[in-house]
N, C-alpha and C positions, 0 to 999 in steps of 0.2 A: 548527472543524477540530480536530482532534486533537492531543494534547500533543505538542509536537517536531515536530510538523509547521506549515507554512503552504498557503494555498490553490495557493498556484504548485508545491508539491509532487506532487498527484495531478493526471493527468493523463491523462484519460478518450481514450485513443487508439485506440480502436476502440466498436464500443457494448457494455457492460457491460464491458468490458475497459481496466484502470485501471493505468497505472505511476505508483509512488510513488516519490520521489526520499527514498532514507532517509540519514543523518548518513554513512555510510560505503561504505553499497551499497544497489540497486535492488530492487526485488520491484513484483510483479503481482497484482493482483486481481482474479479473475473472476468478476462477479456472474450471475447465472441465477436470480430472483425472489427468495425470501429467503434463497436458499443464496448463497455467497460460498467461493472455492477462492482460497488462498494461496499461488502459486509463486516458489520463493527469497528463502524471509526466511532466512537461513542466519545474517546478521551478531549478536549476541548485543545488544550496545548499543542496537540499534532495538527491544529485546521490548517496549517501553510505547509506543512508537509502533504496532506490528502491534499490538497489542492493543489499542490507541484506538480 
C-alpha cells in the first residue's frame, strides 16, 4: 500500500471506482485499463499519498 496510507483506506466501491480515505479529506479514483482519473485531491498534505 502506499506511504500514509493502509489497506482499510481505499475502498473499491463500485468497480474500478476507488475512495481513498486521506489524513484530512477524501478523493476518488477512477480506473479505466491503465488510465487512472483523480477527483478531489484538493487537501495539500496528502500530495505523497496521491502520488503513491
Amino acid at each position: 500500500m502506499a506511504a500514509g496510507l493502509r489497506d482499510e483506506d481505499v475502498v473499491e466501491v463500485a468497480a474500478g471506482v476507488h475512495l481513498v480515505h486521506g489524513s484530512d479529506t477524501n478523493w476518488v479514483v477512477v480506473k479505466d485499463g491503465d488510465a487512472a482519473t483523480l477527483i478531489d485531491a484538493r487537501y495539500p498534505g496528502d500530495r505523497d499519498a496521491v502520488l503513491a
